[in-house]
Backbone bond lengths (Angstrom), bond angles and torsions (degrees), N, CA, C in turn:
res aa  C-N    CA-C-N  psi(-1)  N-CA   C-N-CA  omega(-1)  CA-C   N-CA-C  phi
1 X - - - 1.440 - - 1.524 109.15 -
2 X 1.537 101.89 153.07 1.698 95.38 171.23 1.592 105.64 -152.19
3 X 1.193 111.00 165.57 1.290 128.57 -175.49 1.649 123.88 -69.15
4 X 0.997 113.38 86.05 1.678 117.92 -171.41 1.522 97.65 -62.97
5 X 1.668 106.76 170.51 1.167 124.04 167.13 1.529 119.07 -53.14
6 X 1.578 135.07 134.28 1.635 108.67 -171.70 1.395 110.72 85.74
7 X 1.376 122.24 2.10 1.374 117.22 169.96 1.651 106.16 87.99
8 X 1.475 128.56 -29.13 1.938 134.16 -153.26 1.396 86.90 -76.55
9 X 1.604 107.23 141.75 1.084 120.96 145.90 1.075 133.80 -57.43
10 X 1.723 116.85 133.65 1.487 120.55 -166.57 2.127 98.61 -125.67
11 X 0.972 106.65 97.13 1.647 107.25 169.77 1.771 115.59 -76.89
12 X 1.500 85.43 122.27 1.232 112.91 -158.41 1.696 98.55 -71.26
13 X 0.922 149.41 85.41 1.781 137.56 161.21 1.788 137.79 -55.88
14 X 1.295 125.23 132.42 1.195 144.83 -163.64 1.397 106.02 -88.03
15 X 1.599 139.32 30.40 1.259 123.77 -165.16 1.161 127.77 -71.54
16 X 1.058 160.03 147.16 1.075 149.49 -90.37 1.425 119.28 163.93
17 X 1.592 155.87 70.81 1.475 159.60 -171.27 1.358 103.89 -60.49
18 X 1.099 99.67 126.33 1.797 102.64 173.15 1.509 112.84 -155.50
19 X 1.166 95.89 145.76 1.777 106.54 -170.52 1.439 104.90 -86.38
20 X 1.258 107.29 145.06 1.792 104.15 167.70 1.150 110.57 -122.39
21 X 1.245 124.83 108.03 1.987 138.15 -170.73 0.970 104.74 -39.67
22 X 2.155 108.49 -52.99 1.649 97.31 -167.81 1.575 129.18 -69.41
23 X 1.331 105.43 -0.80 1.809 111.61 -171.94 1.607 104.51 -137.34
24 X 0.738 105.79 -14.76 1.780 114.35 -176.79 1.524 133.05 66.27
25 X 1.604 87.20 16.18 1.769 106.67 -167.72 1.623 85.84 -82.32
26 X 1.729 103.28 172.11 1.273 124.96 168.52 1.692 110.26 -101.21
27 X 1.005 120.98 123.19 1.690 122.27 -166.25 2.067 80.19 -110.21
28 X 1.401 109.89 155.64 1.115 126.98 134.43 1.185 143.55 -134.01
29 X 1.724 120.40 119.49 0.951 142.28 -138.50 1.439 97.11 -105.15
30 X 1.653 118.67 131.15 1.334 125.10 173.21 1.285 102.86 -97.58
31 X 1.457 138.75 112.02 1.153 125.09 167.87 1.479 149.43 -77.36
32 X 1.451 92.71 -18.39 1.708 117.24 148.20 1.414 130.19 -63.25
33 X 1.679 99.30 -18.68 1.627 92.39 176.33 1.432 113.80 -111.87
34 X 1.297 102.84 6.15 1.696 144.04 173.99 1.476 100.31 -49.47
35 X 1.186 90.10 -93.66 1.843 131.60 165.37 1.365 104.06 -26.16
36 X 1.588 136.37 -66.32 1.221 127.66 -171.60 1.764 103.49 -91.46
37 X 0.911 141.11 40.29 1.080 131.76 148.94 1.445 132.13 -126.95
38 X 1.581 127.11 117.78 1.106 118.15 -128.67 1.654 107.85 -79.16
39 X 1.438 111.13 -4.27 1.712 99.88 -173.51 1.555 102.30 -105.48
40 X 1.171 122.15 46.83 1.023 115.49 179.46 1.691 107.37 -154.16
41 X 1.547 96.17 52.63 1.229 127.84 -175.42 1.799 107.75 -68.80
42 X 1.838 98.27 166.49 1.551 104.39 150.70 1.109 138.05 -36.05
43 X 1.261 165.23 61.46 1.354 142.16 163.70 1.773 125.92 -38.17
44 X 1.579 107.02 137.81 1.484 94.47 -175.61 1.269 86.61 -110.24
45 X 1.556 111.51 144.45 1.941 105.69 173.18 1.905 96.92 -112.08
46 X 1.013 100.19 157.64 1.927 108.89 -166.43 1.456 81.83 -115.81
47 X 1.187 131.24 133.66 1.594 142.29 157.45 1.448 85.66 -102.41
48 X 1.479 135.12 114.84 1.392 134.64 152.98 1.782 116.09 -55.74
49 X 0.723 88.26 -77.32 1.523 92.11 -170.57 1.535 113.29 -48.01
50 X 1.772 128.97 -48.14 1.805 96.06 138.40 0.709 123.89 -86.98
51 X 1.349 137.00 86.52 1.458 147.90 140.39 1.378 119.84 10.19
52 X 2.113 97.13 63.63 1.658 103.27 -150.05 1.796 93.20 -174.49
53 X 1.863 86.51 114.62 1.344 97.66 -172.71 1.581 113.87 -113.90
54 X 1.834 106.18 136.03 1.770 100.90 -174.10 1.526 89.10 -108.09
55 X 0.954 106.66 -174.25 1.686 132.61 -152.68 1.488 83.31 -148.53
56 X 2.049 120.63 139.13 1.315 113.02 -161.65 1.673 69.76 -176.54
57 X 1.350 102.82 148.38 1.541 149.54 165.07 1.900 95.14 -41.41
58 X 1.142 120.80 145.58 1.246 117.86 165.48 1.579 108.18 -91.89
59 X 1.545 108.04 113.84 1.513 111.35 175.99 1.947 90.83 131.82
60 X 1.417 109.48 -14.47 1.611 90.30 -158.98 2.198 96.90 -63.72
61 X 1.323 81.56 -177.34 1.351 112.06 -167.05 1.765 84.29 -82.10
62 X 1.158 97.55 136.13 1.690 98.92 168.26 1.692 126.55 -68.36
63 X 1.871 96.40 -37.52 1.609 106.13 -172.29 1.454 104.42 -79.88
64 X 1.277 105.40 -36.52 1.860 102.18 -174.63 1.720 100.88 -66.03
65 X 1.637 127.07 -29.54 1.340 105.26 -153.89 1.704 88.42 -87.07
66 X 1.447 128.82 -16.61 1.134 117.35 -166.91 1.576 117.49 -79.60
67 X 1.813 98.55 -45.64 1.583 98.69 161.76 1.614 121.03 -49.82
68 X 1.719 121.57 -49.91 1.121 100.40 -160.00 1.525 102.73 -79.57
69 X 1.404 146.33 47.29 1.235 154.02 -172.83 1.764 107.74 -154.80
70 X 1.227 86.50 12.36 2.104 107.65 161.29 1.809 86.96 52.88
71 X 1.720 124.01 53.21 1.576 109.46 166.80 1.374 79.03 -104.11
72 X 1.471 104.31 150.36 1.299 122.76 167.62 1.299 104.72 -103.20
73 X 1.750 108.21 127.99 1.038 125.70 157.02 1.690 132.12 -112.79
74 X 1.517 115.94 18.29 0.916 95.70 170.47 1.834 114.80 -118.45
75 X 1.062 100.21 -168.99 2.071 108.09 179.50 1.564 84.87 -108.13
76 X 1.486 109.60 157.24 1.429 120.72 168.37 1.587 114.06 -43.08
77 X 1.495 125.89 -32.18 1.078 135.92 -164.62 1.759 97.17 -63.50
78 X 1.747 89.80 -74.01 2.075 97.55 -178.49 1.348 106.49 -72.10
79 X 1.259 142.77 5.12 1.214 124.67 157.18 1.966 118.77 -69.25
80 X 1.093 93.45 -27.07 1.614 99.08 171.52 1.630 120.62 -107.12
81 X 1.464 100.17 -9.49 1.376 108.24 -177.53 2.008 119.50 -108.56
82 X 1.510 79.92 0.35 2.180 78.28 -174.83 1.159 103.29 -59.95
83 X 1.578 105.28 168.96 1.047 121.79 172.52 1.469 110.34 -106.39
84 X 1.446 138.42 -6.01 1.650 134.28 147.11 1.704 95.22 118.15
85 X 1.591 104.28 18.85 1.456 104.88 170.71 2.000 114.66 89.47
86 X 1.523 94.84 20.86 1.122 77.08 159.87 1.901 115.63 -118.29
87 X 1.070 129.83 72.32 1.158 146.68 -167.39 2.091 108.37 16.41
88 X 1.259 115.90 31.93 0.990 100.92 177.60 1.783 116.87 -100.46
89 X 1.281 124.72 14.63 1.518 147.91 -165.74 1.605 111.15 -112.14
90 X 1.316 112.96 -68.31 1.320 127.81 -169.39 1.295 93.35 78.40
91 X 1.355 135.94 46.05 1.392 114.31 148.06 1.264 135.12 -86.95
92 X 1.825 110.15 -9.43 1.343 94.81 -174.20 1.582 107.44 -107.11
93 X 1.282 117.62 73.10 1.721 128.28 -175.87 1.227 115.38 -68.23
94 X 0.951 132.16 120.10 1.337 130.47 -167.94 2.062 118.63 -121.74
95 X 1.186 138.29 174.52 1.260 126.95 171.59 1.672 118.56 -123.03
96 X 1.046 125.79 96.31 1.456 110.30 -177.98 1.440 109.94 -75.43
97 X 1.446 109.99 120.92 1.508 118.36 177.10 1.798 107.12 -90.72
98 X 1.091 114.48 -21.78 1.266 106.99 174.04 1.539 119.97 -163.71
99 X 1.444 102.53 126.65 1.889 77.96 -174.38 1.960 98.02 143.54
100 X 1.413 112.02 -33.72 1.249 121.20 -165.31 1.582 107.63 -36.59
101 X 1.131 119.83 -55.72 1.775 99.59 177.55 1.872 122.43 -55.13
102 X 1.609 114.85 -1.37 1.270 106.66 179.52 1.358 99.33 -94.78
103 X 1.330 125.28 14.92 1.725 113.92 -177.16 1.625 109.32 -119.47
104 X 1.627 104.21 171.32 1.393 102.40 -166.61 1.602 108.10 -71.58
105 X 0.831 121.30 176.30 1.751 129.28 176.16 1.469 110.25 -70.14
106 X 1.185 112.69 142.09 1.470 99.98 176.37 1.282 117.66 -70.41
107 X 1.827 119.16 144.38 0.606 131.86 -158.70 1.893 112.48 -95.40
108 X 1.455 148.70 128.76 1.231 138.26 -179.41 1.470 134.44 -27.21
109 X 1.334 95.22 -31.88 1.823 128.66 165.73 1.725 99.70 -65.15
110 X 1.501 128.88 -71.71 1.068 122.29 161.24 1.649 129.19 -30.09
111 X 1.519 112.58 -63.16 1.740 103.95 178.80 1.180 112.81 -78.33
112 X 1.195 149.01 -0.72 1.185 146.03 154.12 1.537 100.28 -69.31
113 X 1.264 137.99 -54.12 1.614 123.55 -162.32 1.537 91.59 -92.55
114 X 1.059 129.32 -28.22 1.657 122.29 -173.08 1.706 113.96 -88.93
115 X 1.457 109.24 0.03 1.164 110.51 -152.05 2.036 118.93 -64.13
116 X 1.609 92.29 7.23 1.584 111.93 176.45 0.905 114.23 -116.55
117 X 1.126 125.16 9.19 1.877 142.12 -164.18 1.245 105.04 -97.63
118 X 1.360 121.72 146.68 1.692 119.21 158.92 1.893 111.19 -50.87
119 X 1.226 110.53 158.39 1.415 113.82 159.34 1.715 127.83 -37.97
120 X 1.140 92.87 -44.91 1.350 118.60 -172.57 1.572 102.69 -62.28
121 X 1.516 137.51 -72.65 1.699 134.45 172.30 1.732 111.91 -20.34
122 X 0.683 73.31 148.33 2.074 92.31 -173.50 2.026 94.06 -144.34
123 X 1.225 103.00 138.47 1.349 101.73 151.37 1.839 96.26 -93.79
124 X 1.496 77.59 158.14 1.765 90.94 -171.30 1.170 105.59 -70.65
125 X 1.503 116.46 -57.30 1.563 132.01 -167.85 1.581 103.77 -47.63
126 X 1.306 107.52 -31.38 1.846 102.72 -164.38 1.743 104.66 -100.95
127 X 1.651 106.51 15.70 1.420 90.31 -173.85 1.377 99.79 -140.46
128 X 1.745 120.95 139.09 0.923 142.39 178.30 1.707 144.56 -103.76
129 X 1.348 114.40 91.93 1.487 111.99 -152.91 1.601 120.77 -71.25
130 X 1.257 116.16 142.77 1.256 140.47 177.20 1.558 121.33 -106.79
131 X 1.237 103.93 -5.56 1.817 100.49 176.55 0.956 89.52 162.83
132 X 1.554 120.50 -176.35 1.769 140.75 -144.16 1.229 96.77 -86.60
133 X 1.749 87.20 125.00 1.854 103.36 174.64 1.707 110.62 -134.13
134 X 1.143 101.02 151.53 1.676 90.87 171.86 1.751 97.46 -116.40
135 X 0.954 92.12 153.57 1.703 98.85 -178.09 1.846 101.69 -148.71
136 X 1.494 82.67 144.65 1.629 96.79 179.39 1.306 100.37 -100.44
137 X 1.155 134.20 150.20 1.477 138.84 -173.25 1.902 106.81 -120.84
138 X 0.985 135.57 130.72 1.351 155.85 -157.00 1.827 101.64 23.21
139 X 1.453 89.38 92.48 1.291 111.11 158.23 1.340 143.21 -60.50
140 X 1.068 136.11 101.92 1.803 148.72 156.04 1.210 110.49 8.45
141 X 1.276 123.41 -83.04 1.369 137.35 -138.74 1.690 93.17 -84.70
């Protein structure tokens, strides 16, 4: 906060442009009003298999927070074959082992490429976390 002319409080804002992979809209994000509001907390995401947990914005993008925290999500195949997160590949398939009500809904892009998948697979790129998830990263089945 700061002191306007006249003595009135003037709240200072953090706005912020940001892309969202899974829809391609421009969101702007206040991050000061981020911060003070309580449901729009940390999320911790659990990568099981590295046995290695990030801490992420509630709403972030799942694939961006995992790349920029060096988890690998792809197979030799989508490492040369992604499409850069806009769900048109299905390479970055992922498994949520626990956590599924903190993520976004699947997206149409999702049941069309997942549409043989358990419930549980998310592409990363098209899904957005809201609270503690563990996720397996290049799945088996």
């Amino acid at each position: 906060m700061q002191t306007g002319s006249e003595g009135e409080v003037v709240a200072i804002s953090e706005v912020q442009q940001q892309l969202n992979p899974a829809t391609g809209e421009t969101v702007a994000i206040d991050r000061k009003a981020t911060a003070q509001n309580s449901k729009f907390m940390s999320a911790n995401i659990k990568f099981v298999k590295e046995d290695r947990e990030v801490v992420a914005a509630s709403g972030a993008n799942l694939r961006f927070k995992a790349l920029e925290n060096g988890i690998d999500l792809y197979t030799l195949m989508g490492k040369m074959m992604n499409c850069g997160g806009y769900g048109q590949c299905g390479t970055c398939v992922v498994e949520v082992t626990e956590g599924m009500e903190h993520l976004s809904p699947r997206t149409e892009v999702e049941n069309r490429k997942l549409k043989k998948k358990p419930d549980n697979y998310r592409l990363a790129c098209q899904t957005l976390v809201h609270g503690p998830v563990s996720i397996v990263t290049k799945p088996s089945k």
